[in-house]
Structure formats: C-alpha cells, structure tokens
HTML snippet that shows the backbone in 3Dmol.js (N, CA, C, O; Angstrom):
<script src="https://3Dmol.org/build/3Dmol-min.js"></script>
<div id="view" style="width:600px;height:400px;position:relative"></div>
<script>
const pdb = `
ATOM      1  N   UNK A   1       0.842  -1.173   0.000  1.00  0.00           N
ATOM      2  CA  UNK A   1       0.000   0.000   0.000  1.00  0.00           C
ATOM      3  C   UNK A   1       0.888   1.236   0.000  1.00  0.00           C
ATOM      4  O   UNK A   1       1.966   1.357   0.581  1.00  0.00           O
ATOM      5  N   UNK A   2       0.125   2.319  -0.903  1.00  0.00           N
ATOM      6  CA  UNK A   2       1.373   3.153  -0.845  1.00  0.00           C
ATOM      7  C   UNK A   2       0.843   4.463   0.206  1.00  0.00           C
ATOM      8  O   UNK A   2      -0.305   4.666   0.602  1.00  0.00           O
ATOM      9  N   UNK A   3       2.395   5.453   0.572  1.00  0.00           N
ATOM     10  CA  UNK A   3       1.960   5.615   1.392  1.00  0.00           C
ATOM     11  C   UNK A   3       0.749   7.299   1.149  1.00  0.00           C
ATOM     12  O   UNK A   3       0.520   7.861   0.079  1.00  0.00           O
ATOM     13  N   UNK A   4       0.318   7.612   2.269  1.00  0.00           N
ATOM     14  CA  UNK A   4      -0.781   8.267   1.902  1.00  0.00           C
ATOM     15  C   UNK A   4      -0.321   9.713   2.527  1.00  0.00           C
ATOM     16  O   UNK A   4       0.212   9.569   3.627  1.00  0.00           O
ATOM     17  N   UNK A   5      -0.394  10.946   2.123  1.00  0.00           N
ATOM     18  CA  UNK A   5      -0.444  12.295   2.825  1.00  0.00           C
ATOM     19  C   UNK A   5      -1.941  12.448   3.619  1.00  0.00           C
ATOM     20  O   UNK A   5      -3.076  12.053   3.354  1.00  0.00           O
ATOM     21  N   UNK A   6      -1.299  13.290   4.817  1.00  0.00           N
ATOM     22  CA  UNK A   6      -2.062  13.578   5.726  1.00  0.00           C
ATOM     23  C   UNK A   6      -4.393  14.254   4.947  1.00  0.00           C
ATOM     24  O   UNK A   6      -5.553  13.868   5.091  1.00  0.00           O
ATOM     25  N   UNK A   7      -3.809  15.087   4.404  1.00  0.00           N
ATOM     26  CA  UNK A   7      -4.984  15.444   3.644  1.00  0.00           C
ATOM     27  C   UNK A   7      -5.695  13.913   2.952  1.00  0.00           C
ATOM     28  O   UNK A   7      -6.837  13.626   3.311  1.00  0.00           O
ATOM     29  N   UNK A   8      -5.159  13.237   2.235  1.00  0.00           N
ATOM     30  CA  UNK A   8      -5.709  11.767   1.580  1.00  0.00           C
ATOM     31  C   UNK A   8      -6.518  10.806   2.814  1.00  0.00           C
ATOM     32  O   UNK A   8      -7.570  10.172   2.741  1.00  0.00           O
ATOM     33  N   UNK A   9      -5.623  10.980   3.877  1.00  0.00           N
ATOM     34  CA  UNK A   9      -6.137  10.453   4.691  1.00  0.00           C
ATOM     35  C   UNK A   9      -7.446  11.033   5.516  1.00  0.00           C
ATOM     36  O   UNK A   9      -8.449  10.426   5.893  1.00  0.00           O
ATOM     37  N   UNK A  10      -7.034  12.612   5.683  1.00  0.00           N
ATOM     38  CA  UNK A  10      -8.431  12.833   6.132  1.00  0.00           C
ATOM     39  C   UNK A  10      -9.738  12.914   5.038  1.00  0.00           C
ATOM     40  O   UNK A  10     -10.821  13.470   5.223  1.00  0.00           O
ATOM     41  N   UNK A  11      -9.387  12.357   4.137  1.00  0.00           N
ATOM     42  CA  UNK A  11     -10.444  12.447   3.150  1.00  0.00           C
ATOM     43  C   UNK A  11     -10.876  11.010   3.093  1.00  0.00           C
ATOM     44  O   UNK A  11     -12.099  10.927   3.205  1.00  0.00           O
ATOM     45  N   UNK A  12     -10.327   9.954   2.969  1.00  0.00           N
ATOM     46  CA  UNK A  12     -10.874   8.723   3.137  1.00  0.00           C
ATOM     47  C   UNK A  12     -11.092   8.631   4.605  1.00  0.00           C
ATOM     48  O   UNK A  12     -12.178   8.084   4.803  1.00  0.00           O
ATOM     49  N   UNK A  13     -10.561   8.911   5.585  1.00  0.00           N
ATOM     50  CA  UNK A  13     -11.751   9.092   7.176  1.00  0.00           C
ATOM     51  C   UNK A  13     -12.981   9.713   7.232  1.00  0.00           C
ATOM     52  O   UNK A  13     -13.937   9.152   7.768  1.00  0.00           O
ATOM     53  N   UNK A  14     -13.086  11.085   6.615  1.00  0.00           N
ATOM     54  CA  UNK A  14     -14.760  11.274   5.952  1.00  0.00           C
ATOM     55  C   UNK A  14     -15.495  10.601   5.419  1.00  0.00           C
ATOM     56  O   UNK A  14     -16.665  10.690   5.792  1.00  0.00           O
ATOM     57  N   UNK A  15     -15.234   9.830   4.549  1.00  0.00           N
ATOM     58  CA  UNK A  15     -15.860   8.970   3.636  1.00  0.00           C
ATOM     59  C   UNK A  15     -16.184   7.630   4.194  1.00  0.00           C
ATOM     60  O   UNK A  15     -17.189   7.013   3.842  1.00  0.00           O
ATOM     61  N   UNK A  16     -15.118   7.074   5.280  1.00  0.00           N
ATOM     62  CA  UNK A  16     -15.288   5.823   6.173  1.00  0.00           C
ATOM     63  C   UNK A  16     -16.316   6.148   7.317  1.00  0.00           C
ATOM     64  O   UNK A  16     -16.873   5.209   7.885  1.00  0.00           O
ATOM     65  N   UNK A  17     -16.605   7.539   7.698  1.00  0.00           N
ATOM     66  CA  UNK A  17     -17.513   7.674   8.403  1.00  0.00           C
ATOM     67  C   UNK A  17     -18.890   7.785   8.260  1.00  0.00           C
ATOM     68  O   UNK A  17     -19.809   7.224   8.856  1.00  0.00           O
ATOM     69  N   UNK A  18     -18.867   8.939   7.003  1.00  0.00           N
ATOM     70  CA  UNK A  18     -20.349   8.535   6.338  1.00  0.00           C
ATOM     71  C   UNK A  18     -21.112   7.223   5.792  1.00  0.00           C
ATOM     72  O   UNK A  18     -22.311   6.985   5.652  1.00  0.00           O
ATOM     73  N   UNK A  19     -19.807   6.367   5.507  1.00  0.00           N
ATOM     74  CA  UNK A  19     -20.385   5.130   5.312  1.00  0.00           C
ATOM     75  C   UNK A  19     -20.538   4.467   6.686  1.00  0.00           C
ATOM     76  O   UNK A  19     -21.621   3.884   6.634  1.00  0.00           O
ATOM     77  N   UNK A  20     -20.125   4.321   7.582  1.00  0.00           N
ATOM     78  CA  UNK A  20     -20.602   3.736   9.099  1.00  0.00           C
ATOM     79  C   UNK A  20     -21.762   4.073   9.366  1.00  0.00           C
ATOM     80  O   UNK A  20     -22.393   3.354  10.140  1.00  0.00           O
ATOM     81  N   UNK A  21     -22.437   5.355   8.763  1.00  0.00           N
ATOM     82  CA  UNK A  21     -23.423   6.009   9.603  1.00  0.00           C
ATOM     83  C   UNK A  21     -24.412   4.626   8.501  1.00  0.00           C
ATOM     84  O   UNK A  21     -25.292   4.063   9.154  1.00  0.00           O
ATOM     85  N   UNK A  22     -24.293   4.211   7.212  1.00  0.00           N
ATOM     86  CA  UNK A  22     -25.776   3.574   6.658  1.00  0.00           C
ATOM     87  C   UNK A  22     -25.222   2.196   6.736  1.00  0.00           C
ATOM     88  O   UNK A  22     -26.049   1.402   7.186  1.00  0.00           O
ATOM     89  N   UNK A  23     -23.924   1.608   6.393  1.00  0.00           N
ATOM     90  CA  UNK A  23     -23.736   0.288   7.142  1.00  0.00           C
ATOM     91  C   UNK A  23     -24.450  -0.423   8.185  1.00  0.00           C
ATOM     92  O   UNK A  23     -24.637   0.238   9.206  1.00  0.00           O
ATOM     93  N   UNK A  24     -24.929  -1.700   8.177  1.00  0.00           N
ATOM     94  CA  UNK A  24     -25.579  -2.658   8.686  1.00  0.00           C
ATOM     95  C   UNK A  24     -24.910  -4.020   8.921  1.00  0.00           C
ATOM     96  O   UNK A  24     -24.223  -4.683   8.144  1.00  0.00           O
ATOM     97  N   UNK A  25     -25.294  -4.279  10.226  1.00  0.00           N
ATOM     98  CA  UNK A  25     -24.586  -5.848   9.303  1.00  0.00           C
ATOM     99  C   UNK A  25     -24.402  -6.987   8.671  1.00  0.00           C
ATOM    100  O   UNK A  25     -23.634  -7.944   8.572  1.00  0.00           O
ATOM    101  N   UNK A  26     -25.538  -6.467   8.220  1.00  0.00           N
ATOM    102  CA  UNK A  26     -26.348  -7.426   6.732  1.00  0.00           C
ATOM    103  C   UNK A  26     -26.024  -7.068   5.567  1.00  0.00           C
ATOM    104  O   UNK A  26     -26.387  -7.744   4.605  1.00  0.00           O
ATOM    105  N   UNK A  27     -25.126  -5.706   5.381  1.00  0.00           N
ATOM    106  CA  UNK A  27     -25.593  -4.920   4.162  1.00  0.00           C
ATOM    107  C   UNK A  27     -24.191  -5.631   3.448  1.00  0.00           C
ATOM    108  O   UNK A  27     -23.580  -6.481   4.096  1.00  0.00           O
ATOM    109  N   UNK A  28     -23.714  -5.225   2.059  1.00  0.00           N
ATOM    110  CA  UNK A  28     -23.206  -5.552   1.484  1.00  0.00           C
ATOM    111  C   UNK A  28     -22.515  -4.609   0.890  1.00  0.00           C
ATOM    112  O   UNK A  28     -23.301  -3.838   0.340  1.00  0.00           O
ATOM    113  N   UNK A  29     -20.969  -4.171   0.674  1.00  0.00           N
ATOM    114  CA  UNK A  29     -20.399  -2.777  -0.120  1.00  0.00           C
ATOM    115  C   UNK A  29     -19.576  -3.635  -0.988  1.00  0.00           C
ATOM    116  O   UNK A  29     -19.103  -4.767  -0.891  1.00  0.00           O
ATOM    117  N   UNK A  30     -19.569  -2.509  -2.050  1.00  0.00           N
ATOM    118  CA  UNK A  30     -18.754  -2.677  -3.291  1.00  0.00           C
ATOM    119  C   UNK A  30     -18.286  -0.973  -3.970  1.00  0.00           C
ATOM    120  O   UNK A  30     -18.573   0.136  -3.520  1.00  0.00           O
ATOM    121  N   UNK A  31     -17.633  -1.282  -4.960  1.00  0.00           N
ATOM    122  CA  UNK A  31     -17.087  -0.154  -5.830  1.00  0.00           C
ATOM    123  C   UNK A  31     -17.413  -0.313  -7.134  1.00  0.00           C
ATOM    124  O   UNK A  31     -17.197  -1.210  -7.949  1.00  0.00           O
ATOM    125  N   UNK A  32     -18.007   0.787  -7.180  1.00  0.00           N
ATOM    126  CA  UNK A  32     -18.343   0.395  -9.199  1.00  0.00           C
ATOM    127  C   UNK A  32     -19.070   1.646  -9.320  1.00  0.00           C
ATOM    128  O   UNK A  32     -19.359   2.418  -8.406  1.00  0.00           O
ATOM    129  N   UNK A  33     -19.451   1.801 -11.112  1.00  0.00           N
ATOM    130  CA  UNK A  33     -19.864   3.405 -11.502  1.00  0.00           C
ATOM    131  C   UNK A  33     -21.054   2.985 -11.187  1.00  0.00           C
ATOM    132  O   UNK A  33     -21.500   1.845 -11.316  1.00  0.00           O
ATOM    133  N   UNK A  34     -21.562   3.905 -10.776  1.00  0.00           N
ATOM    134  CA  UNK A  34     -23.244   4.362 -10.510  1.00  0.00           C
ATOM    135  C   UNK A  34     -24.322   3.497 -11.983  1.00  0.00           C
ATOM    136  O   UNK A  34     -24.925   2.429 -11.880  1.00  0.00           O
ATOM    137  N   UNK A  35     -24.274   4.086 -12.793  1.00  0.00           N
ATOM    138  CA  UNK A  35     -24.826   3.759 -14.076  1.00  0.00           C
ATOM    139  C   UNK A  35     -24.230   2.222 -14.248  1.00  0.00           C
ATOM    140  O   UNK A  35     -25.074   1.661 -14.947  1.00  0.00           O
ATOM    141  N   UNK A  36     -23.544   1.604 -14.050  1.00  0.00           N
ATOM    142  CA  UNK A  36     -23.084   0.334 -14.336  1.00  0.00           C
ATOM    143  C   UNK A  36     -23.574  -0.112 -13.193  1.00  0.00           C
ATOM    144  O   UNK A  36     -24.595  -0.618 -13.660  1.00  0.00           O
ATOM    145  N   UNK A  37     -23.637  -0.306 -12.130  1.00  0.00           N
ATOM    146  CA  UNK A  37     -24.072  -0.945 -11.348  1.00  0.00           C
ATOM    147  C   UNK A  37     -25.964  -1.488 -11.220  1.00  0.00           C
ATOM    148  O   UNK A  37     -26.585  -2.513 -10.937  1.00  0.00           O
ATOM    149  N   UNK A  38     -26.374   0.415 -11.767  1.00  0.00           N
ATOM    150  CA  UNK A  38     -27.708  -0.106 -11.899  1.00  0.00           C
ATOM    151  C   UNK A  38     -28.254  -0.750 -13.042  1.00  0.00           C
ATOM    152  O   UNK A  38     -29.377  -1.184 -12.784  1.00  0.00           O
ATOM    153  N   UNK A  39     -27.790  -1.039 -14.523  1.00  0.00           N
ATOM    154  CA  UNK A  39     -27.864  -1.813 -15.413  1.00  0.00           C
ATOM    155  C   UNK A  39     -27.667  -3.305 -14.479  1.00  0.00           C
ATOM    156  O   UNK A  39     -28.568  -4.135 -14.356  1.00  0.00           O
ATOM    157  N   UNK A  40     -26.196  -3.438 -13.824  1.00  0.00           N
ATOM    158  CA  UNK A  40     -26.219  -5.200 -13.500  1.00  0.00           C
ATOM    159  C   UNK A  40     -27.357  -5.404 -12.213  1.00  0.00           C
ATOM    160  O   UNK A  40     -27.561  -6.549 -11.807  1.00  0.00           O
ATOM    161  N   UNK A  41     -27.801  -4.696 -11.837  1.00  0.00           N
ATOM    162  CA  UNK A  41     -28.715  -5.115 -10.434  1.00  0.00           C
ATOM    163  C   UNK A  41     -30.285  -5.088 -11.652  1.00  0.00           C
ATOM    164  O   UNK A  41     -30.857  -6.175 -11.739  1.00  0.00           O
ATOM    165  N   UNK A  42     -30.691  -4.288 -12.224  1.00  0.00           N
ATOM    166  CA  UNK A  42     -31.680  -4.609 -13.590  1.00  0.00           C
ATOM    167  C   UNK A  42     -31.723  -6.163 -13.480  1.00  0.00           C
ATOM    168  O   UNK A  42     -32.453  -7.060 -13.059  1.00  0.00           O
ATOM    169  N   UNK A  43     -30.200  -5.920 -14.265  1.00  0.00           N
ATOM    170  CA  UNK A  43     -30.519  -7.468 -15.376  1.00  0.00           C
ATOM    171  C   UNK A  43     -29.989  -8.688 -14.542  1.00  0.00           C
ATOM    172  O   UNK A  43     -29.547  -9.709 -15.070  1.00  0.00           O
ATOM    173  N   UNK A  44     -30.096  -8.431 -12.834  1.00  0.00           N
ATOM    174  CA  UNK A  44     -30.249  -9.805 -12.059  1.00  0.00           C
ATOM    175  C   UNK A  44     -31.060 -10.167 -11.393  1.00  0.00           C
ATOM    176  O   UNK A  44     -30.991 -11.306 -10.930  1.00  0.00           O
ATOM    177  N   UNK A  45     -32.462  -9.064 -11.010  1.00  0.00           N
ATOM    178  CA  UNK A  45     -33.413  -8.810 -10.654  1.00  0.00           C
ATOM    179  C   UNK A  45     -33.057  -8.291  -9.611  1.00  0.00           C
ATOM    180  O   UNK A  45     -34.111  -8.045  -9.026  1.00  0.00           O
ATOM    181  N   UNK A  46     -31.991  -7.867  -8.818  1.00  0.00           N
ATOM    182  CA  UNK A  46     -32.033  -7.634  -7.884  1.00  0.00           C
ATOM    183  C   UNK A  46     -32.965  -6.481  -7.312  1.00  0.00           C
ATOM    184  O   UNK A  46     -33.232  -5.726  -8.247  1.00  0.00           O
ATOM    185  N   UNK A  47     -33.735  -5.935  -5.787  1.00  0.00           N
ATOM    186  CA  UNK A  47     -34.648  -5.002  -5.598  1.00  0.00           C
ATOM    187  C   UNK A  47     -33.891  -4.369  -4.652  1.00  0.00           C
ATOM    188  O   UNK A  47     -34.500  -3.392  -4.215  1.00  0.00           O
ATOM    189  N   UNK A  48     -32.990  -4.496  -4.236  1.00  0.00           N
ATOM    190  CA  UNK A  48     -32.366  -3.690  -3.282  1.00  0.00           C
ATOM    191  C   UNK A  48     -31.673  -2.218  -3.830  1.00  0.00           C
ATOM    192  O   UNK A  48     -30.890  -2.038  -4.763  1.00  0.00           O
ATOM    193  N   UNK A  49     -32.318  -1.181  -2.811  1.00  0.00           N
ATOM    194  CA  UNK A  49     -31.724   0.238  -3.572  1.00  0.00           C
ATOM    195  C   UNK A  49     -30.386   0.130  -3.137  1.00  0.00           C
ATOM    196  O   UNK A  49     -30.360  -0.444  -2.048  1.00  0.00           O
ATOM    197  N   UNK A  50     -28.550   0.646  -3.797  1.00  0.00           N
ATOM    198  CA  UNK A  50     -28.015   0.758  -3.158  1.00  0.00           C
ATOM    199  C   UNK A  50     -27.866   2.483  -2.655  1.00  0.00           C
ATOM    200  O   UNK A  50     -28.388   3.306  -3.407  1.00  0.00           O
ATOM    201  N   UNK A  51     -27.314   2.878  -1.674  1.00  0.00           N
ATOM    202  CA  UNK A  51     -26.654   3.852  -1.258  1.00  0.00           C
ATOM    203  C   UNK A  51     -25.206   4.920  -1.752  1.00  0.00           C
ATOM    204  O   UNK A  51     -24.638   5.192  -0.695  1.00  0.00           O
ATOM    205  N   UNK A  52     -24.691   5.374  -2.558  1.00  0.00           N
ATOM    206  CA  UNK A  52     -23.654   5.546  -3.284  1.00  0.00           C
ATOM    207  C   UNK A  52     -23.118   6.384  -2.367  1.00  0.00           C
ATOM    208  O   UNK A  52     -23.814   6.988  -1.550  1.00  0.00           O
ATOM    209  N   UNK A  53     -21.341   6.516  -2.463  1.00  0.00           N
ATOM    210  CA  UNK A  53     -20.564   6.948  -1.820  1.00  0.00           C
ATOM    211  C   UNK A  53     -19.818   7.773  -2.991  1.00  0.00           C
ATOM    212  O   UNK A  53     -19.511   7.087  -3.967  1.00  0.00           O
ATOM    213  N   UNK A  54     -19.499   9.073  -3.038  1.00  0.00           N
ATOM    214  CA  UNK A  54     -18.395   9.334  -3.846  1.00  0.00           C
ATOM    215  C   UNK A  54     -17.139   9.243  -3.622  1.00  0.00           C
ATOM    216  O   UNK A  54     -16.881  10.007  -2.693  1.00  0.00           O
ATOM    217  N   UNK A  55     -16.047   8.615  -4.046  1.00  0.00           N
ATOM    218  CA  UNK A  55     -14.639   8.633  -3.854  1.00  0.00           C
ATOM    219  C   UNK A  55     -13.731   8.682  -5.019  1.00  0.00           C
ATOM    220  O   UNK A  55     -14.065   8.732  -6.202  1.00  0.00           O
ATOM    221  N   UNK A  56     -12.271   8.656  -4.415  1.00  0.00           N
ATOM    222  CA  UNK A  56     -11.385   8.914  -5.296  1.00  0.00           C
ATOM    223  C   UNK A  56     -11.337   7.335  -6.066  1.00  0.00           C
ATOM    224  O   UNK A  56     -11.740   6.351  -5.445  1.00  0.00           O
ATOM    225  N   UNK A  57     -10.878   7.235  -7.270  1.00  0.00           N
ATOM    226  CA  UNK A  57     -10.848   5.764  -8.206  1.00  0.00           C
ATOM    227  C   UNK A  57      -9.205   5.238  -6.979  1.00  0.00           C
ATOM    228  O   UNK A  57      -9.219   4.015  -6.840  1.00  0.00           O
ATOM    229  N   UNK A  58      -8.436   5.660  -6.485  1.00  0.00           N
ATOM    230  CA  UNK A  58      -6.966   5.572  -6.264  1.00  0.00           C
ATOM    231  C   UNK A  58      -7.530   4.738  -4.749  1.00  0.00           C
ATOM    232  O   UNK A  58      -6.964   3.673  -4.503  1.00  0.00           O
ATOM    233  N   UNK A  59      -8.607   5.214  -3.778  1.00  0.00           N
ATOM    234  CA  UNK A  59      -8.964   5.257  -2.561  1.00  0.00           C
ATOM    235  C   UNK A  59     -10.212   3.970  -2.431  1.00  0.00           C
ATOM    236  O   UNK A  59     -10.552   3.327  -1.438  1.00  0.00           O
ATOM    237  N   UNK A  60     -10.511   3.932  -3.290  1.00  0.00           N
ATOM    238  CA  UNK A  60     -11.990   3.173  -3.433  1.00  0.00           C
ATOM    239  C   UNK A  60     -11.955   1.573  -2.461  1.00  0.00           C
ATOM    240  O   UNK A  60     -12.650   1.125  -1.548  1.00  0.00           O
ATOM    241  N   UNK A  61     -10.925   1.139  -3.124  1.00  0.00           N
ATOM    242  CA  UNK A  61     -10.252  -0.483  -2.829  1.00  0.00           C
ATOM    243  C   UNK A  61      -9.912  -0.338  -1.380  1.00  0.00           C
ATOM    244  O   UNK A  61     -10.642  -0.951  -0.601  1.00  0.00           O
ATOM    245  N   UNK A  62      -8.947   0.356  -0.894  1.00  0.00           N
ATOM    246  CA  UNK A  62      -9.112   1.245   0.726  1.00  0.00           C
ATOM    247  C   UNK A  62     -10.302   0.850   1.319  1.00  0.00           C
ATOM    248  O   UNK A  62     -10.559  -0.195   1.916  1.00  0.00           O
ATOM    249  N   UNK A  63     -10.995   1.815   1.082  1.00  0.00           N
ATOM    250  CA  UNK A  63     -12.142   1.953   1.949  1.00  0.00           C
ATOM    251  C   UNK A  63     -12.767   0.427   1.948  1.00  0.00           C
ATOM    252  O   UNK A  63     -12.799  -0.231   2.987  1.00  0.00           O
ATOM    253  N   UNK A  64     -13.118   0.067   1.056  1.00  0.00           N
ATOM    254  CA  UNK A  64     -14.083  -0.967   0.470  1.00  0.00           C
ATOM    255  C   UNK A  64     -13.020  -2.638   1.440  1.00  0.00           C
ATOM    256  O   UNK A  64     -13.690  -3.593   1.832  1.00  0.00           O
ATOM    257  N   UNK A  65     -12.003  -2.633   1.566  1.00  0.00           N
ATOM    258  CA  UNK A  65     -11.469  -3.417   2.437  1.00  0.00           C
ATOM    259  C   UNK A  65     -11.220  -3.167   3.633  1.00  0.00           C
ATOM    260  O   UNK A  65     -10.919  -4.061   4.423  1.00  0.00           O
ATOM    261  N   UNK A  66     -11.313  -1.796   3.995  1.00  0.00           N
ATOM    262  CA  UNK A  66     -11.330  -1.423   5.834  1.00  0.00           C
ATOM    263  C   UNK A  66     -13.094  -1.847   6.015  1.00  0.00           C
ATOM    264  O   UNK A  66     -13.431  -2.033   7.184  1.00  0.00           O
ATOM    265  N   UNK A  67     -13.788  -1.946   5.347  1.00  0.00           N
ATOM    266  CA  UNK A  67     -15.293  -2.305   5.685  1.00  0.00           C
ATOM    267  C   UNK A  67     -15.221  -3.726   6.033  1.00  0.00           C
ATOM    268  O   UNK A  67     -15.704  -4.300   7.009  1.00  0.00           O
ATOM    269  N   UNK A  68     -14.295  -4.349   4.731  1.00  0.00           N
ATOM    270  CA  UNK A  68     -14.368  -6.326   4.931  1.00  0.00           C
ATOM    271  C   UNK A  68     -13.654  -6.348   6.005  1.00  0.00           C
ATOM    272  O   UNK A  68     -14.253  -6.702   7.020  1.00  0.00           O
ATOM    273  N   UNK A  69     -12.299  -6.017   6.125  1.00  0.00           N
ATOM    274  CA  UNK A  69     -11.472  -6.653   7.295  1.00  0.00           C
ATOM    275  C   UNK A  69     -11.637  -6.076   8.381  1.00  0.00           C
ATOM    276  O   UNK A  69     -11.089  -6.809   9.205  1.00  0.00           O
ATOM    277  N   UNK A  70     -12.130  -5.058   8.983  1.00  0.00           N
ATOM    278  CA  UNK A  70     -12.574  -4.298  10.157  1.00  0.00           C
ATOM    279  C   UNK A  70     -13.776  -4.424  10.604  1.00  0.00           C
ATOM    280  O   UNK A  70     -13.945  -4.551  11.817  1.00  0.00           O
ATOM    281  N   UNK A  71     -14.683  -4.416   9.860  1.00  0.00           N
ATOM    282  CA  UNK A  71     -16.299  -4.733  10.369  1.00  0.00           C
ATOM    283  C   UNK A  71     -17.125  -5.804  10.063  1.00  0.00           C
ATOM    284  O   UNK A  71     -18.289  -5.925  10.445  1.00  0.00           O
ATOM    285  N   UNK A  72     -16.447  -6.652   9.301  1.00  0.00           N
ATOM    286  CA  UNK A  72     -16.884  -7.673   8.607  1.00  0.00           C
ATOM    287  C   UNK A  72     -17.896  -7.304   8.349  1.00  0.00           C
ATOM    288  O   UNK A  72     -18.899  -7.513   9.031  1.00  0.00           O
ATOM    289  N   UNK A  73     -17.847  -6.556   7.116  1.00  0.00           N
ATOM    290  CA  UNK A  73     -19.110  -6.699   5.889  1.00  0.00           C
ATOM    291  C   UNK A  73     -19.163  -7.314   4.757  1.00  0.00           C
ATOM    292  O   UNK A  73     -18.077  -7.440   4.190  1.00  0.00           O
ATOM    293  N   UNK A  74     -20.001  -7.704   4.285  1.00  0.00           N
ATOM    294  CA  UNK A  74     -19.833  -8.389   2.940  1.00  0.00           C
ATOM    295  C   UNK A  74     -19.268  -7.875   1.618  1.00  0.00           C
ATOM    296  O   UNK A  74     -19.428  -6.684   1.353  1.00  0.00           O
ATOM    297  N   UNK A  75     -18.548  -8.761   0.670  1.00  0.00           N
ATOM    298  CA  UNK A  75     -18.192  -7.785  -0.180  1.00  0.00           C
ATOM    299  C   UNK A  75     -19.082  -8.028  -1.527  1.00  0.00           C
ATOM    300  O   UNK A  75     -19.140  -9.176  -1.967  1.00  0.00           O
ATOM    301  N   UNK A  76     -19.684  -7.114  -2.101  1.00  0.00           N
ATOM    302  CA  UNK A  76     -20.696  -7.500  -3.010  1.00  0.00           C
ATOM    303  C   UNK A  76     -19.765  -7.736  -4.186  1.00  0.00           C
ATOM    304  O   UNK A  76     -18.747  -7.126  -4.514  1.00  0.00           O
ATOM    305  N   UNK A  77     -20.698  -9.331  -5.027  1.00  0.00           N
ATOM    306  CA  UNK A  77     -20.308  -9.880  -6.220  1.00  0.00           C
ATOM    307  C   UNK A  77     -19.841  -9.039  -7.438  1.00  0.00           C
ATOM    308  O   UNK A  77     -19.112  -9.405  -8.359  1.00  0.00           O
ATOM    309  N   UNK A  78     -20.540  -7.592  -7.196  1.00  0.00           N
ATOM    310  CA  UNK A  78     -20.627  -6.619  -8.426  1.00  0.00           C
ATOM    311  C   UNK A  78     -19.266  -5.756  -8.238  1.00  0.00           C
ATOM    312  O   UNK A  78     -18.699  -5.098  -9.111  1.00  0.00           O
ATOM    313  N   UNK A  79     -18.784  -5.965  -6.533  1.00  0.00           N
ATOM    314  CA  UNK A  79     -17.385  -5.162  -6.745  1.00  0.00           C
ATOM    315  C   UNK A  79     -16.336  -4.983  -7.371  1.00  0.00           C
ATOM    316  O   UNK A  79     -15.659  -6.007  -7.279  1.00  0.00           O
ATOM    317  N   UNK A  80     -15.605  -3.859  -8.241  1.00  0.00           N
ATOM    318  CA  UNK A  80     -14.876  -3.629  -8.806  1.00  0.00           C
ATOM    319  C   UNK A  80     -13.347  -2.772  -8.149  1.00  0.00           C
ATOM    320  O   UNK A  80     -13.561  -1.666  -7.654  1.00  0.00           O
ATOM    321  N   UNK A  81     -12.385  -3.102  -8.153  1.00  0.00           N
ATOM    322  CA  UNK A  81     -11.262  -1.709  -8.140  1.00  0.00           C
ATOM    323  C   UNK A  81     -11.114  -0.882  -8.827  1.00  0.00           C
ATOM    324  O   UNK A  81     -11.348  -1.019 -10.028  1.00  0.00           O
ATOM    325  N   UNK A  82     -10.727   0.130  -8.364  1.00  0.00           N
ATOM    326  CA  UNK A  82     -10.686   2.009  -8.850  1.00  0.00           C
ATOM    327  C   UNK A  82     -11.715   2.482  -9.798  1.00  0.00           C
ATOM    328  O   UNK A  82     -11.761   2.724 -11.004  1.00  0.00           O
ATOM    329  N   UNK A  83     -12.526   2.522  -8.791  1.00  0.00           N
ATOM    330  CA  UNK A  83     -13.869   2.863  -9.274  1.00  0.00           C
ATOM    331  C   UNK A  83     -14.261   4.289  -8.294  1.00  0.00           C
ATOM    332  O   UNK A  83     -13.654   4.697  -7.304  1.00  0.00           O
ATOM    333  N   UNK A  84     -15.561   4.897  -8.993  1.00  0.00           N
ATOM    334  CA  UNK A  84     -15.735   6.208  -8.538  1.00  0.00           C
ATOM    335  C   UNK A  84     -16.644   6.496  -7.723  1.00  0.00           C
ATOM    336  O   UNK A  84     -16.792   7.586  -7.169  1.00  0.00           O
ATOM    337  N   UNK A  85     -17.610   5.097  -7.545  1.00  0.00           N
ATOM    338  CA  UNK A  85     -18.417   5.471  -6.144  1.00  0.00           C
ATOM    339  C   UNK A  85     -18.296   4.152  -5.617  1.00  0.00           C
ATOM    340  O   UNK A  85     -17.985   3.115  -6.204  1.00  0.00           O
ATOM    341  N   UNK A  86     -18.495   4.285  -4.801  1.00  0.00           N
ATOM    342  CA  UNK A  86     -18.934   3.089  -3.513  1.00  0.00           C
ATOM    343  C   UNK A  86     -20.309   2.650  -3.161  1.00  0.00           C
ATOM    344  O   UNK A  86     -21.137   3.469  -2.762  1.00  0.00           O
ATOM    345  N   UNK A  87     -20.555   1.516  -3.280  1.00  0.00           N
ATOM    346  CA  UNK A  87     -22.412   1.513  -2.746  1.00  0.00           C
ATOM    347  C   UNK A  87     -22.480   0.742  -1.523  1.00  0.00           C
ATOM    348  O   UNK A  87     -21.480   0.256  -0.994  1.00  0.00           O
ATOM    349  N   UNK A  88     -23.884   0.609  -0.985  1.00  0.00           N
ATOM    350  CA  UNK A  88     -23.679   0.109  -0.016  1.00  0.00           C
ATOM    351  C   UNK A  88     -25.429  -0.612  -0.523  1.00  0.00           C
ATOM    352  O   UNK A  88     -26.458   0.049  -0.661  1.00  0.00           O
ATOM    353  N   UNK A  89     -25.272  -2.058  -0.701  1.00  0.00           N
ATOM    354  CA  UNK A  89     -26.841  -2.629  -0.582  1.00  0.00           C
ATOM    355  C   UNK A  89     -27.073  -3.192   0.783  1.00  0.00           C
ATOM    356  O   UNK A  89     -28.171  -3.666   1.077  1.00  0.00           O
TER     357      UNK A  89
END
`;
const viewer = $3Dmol.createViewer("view");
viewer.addModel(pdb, "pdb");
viewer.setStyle({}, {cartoon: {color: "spectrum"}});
viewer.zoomTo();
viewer.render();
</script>
C-alpha cells in the first residue's frame, strides 16, 4: 500500500464515516460506476436500492477493504477496483 499524505487520509476518514453512519450488518459494499451498477442489479433482478458513496478511483479499494477486514461486511459480487463510487446494498 502506498503511502498516503495527511490530507488523503483525512479524506478517506470522511468517507469511512459517512459510510458507518448507513452500514448494517447485513448490508453488502462494493465499488463500481453508478450507471453500471444499476444496469447489472436490472438485469439480475435484484430489488435492493443501493446507497452511493463518492470517492477517489486511487482510494476506493481502501475503503471498500477497511469495511471487509474491520467490520466484517460483505463484499458485493458486483465489486470492482478504482472505481468512482462506492455503494452500499
């Protein structure tokens, strides 16, 4: 992991917090574009709304693994790396 400046970091701690606040521990996060994600949840039937996060494409994978290995959340099938939002179903 490379290393991160102070500002990067307080910007992915914002972003780890707003996501704590709709996290569950049922719910499921991933990374992927907004518009792509809701085409593959379409065409699997899925009904669950997700929640979107904006982040950096560099930060995404970050966050999205301090959720798996810290809180044990699930990591959704649809997740991608360096991607520009984050969801949360």
């Amino acid at each position: 992991m490379a290393k991160l400046s102070v500002d990067q970091v307080k910007e992915i701690n914002t972003i780890i917090a707003d996501i704590e606040k709709v996290v569950k521990p049922d719910s499921e996060i991933g990374a992927r574009d907004r518009s792509v994600l809701s085409s593959l949840l379409k065409a699997n039937k899925i009904e669950k709304k997700p929640v979107f996060f904006n982040c950096r494409r560099e930060h995404s994978n970050e966050i999205v693994n301090h959720f798996i290995n810290n809180k044990s959340v699930k990591r959704n099938k649809f997740h991608m790396s360096a991607q520009t939002a984050i969801y949360i179903l």
